[in-house]
LONUZA-421980 format. One record per residue (C-alpha): residue number from 1; residue in one letter; chain; x, y, z. Coordinates in Angstrom, 1 decimal. Example, Ala and Ser with C-alpha at 12.3 -4.5 7.8 and 13.67 -1.06 7.14 Angstrom:
# residues 2
<r seq="1" type="A" mol="A" x="12.3" y="-4.5" z="7.8"/>
<r seq="2" type="S" mol="A" x="13.7" y="-1.1" z="7.1"/>
//
This chain:
# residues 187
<r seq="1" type="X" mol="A" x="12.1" y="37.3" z="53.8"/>
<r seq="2" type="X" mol="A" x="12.5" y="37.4" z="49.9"/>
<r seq="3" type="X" mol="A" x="8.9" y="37.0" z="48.4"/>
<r seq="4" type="X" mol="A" x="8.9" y="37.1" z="45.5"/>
<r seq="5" type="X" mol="A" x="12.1" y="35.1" z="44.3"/>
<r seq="6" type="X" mol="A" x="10.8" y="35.0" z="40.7"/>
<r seq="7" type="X" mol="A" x="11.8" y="38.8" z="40.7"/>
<r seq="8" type="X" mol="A" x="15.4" y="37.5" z="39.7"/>
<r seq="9" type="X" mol="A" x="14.5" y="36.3" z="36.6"/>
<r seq="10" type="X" mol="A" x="13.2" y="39.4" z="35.5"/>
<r seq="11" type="X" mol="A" x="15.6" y="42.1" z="37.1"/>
<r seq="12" type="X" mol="A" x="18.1" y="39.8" z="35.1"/>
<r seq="13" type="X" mol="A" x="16.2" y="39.8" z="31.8"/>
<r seq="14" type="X" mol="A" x="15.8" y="43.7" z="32.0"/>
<r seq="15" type="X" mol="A" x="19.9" y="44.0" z="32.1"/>
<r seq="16" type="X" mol="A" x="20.4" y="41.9" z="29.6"/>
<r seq="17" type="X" mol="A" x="20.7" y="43.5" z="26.1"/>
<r seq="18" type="X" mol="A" x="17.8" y="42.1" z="23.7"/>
<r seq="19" type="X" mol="A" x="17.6" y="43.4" z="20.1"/>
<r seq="20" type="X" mol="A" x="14.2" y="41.5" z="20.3"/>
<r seq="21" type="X" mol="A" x="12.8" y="44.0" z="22.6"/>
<r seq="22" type="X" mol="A" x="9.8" y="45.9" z="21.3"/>
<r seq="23" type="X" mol="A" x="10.3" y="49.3" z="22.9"/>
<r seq="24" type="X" mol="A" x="13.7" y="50.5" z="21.1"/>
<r seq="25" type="X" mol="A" x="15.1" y="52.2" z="24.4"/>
<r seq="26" type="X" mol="A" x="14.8" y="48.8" z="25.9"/>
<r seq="27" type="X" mol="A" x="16.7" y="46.8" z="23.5"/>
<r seq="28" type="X" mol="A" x="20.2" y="47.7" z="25.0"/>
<r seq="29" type="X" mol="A" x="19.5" y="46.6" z="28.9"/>
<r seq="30" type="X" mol="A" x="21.4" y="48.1" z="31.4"/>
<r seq="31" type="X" mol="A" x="25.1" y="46.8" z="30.4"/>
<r seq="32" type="X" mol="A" x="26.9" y="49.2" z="32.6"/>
<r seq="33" type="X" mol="A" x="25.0" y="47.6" z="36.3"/>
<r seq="34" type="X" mol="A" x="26.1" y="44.2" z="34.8"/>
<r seq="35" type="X" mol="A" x="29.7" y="45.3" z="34.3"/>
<r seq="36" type="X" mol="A" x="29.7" y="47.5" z="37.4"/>
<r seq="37" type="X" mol="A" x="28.4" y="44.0" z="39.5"/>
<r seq="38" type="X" mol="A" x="30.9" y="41.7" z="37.3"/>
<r seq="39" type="X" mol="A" x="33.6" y="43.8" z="39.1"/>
<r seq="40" type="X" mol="A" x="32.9" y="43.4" z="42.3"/>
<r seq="41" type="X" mol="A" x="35.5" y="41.2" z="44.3"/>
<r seq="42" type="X" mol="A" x="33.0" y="40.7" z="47.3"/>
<r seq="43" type="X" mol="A" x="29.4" y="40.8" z="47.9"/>
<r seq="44" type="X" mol="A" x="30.1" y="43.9" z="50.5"/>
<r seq="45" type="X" mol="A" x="30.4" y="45.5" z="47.0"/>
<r seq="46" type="X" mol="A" x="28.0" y="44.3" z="45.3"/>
<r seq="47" type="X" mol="A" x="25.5" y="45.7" z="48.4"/>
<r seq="48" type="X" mol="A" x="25.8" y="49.5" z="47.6"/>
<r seq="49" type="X" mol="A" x="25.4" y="48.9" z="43.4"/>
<r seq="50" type="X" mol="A" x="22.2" y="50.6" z="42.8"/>
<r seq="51" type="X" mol="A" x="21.0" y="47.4" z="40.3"/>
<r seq="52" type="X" mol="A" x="21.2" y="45.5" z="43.7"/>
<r seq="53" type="X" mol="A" x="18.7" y="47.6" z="45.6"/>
<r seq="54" type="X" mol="A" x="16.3" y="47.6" z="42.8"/>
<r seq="55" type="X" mol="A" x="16.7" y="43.7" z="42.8"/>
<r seq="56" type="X" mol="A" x="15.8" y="43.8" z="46.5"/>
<r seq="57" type="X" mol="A" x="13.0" y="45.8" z="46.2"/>
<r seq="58" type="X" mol="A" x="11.9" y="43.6" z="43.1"/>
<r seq="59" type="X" mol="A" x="12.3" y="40.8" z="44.8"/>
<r seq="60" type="X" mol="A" x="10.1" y="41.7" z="47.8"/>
<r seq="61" type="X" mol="A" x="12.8" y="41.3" z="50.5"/>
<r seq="62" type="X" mol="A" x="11.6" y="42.8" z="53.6"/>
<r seq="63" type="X" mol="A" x="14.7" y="42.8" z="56.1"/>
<r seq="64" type="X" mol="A" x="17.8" y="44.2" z="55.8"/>
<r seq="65" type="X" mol="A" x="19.3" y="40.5" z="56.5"/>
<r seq="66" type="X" mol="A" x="18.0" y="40.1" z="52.9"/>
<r seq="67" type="X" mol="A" x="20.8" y="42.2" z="51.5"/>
<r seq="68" type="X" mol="A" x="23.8" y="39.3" z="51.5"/>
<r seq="69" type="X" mol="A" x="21.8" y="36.7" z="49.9"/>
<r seq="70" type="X" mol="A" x="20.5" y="39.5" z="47.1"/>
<r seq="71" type="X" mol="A" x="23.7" y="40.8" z="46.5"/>
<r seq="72" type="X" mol="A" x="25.3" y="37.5" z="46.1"/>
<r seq="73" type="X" mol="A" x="22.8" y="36.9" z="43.2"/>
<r seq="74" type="X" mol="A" x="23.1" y="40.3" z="41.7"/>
<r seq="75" type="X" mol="A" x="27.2" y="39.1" z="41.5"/>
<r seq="76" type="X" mol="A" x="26.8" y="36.2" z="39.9"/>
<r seq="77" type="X" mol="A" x="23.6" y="36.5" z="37.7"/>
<r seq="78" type="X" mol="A" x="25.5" y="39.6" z="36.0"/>
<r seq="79" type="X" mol="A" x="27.8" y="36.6" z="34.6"/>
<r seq="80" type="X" mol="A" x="25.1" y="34.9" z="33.1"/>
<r seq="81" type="X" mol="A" x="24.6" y="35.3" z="29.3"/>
<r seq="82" type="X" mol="A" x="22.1" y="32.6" z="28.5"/>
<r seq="83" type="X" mol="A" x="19.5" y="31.4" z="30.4"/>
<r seq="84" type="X" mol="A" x="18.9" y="27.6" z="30.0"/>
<r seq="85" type="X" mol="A" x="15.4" y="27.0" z="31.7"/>
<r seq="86" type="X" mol="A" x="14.9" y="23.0" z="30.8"/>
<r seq="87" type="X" mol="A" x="17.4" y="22.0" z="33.3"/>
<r seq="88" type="X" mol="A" x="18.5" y="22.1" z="37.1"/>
<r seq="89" type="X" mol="A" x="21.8" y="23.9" z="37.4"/>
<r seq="90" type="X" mol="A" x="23.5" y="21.0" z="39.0"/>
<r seq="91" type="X" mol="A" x="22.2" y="18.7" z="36.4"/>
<r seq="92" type="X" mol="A" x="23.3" y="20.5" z="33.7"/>
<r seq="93" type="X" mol="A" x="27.3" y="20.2" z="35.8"/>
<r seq="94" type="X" mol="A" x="26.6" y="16.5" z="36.9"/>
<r seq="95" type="X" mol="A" x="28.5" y="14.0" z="35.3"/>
<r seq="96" type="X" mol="A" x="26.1" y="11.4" z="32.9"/>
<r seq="97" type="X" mol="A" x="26.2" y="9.1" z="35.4"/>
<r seq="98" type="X" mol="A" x="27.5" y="8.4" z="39.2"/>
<r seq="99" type="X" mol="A" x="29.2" y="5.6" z="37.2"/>
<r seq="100" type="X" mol="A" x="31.2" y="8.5" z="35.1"/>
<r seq="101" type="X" mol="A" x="32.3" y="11.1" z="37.0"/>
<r seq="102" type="X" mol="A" x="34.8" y="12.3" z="34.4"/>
<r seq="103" type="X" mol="A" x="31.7" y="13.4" z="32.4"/>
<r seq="104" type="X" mol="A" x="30.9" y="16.0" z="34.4"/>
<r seq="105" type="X" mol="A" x="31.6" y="19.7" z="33.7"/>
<r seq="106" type="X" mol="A" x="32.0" y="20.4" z="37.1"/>
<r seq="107" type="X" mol="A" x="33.9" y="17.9" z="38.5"/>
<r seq="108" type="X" mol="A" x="33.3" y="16.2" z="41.9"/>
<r seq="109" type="X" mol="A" x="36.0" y="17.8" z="44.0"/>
<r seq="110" type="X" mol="A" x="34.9" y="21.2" z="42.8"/>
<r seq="111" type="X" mol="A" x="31.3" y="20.3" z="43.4"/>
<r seq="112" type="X" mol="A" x="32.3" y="19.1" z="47.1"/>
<r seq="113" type="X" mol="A" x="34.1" y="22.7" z="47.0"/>
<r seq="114" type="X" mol="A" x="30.8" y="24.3" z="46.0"/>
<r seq="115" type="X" mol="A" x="28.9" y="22.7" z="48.5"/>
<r seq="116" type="X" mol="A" x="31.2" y="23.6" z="51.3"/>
<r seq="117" type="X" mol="A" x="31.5" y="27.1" z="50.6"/>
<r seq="118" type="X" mol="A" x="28.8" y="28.7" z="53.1"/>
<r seq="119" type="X" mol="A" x="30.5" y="32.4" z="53.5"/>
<r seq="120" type="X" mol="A" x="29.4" y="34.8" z="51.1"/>
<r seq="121" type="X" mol="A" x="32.3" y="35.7" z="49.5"/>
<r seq="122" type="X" mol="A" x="33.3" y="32.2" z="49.2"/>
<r seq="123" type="X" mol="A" x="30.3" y="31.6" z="47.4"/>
<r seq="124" type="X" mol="A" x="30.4" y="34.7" z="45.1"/>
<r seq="125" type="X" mol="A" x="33.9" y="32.7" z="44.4"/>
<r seq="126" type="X" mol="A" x="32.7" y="29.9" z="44.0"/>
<r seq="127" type="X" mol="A" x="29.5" y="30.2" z="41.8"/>
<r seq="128" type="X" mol="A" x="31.1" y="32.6" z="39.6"/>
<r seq="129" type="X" mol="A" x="33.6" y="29.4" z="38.4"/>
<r seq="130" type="X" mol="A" x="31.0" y="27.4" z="38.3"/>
<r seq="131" type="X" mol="A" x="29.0" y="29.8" z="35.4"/>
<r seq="132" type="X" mol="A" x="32.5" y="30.0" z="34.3"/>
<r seq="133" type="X" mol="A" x="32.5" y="26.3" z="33.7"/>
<r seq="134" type="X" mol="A" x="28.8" y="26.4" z="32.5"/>
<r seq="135" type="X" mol="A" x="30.1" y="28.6" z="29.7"/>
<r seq="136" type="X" mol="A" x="27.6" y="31.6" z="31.0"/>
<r seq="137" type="X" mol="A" x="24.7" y="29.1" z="30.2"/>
<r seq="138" type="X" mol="A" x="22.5" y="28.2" z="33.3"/>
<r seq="139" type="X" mol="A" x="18.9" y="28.0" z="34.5"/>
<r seq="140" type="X" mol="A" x="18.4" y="31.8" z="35.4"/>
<r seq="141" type="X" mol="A" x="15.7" y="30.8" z="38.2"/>
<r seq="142" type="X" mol="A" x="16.7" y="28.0" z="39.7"/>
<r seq="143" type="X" mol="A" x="20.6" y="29.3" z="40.1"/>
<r seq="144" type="X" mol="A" x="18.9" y="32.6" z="41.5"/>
<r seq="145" type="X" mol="A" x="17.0" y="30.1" z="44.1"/>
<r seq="146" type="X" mol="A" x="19.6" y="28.6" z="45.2"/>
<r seq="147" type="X" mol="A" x="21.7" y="31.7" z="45.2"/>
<r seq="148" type="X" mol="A" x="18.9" y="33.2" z="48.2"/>
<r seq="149" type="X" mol="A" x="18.7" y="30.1" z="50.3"/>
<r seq="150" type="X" mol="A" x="22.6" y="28.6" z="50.3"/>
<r seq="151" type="X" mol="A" x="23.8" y="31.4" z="52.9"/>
<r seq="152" type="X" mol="A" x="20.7" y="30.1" z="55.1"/>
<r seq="153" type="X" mol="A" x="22.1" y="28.1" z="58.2"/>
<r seq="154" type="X" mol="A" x="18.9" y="25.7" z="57.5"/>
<r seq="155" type="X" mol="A" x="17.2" y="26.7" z="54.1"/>
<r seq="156" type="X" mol="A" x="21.0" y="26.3" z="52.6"/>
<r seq="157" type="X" mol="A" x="21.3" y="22.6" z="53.9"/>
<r seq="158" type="X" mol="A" x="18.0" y="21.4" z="51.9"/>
<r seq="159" type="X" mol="A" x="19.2" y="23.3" z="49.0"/>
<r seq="160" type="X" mol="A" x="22.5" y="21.4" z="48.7"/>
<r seq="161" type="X" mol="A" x="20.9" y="17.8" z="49.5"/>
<r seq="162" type="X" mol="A" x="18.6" y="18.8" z="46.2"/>
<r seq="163" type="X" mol="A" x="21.8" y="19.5" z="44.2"/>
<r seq="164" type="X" mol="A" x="23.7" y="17.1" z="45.1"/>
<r seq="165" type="X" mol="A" x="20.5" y="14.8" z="44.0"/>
<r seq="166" type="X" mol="A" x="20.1" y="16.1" z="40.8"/>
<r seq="167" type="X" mol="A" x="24.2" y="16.7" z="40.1"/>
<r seq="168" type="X" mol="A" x="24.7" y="13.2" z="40.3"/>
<r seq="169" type="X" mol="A" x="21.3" y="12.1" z="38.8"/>
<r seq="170" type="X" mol="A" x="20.4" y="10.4" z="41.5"/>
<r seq="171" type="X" mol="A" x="17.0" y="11.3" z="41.8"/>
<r seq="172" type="X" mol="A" x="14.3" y="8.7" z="39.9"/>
<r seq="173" type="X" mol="A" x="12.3" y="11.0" z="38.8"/>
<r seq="174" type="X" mol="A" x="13.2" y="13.7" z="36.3"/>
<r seq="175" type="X" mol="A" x="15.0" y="16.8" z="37.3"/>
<r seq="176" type="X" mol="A" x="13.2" y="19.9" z="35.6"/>
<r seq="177" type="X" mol="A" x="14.3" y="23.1" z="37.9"/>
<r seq="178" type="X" mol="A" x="11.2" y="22.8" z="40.2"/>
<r seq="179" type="X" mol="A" x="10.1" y="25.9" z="42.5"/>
<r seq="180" type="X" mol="A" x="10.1" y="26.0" z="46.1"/>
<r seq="181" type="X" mol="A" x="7.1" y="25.8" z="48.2"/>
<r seq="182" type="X" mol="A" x="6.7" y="29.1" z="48.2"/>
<r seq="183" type="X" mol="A" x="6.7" y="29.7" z="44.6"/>
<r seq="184" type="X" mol="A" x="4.0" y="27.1" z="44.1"/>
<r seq="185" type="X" mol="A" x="0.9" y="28.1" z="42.8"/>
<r seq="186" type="X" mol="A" x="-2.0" y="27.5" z="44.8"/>
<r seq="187" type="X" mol="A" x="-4.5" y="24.6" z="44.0"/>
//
């Protein structure tokens, strides 16, 4: 079980080279793991990078089963270069409208793509195009999210009906990246 899912968001920003850092030795991240896990053609790979482990231990994870899902997000976070917190990833890919389709930057038959893809490899494929498409630029906690769960034989199946929601803006109600029950906070 990954605990503490948040943890993604932060092994990320620690990578990531920020001039605006206060300590000088942190200021260049760690642009070496990101290439290393950029290169990696399968999420077998991406398991026995040492950024990946300290992402599972970051993250909480407590069974080895944890692994795949981690290492899937190791691969494809090191492709992000922006994160774009004030909207859902599959917003951000949705077309305007269900009306427009040909709005979207991800368009429907790669979504449907996307949303079949349940191997982790195909996935690794699969969301790396879509950050491709995103021009690097994606919502750092919510991709991470779903990045954990879409493997899932049942958490995965909630996760997609929430995309496919929010990619074709069919939800009423505005579609902010919202956290899981889990990452709630308490009342």
């Amino acid at each position: 079980m990954i605990r503490y899912p948040q943890g993604a968001h932060v092994w990320w920003r620690g990578l990531r080279p920020d001039p605006g850092r206060a300590n000088p030795a942190d200021r260049s991240g760690d642009r070496a793991a990101l290439a290393r896990l950029r290169r990696c053609a399968t999420v077998a790979a991406a398991m026995q990078e040492p950024a990946t482990l300290a992402l599972f231990r970051l993250c909480q994870a407590d069974h080895a089963g944890d692994l795949v899902p981690i290492a899937l997000a190791a691969a494809v976070l090191a492709h992000l270069r922006e994160d774009r917190p004030e909207i859902s990833v599959a917003r951000q890919l949705g077309p305007e409208s269900p009306e427009r389709p040909e709005t979207a930057r991800l368009k429907p038959l790669r979504f449907r793509r996307l949303l079949e893809a349940s191997e982790p490899d195909d996935c690794l494929a699969a969301f790396r195009r879509l950050l491709a498409l995103a021009g690097g630029e994606a919502n750092a906690r919510d991709l991470a999210r779903a990045l954990f769960e879409w493997t899932d034989r049942f958490r995965g199946e909630e996760v997609r009906r929430r995309w496919i929601f929010a990619y074709w803006n069919a939800n009423p109600q505005p579609t902010p990246a919202t956290p899981s029950p889990a990452e709630a906070p308490a009342p």
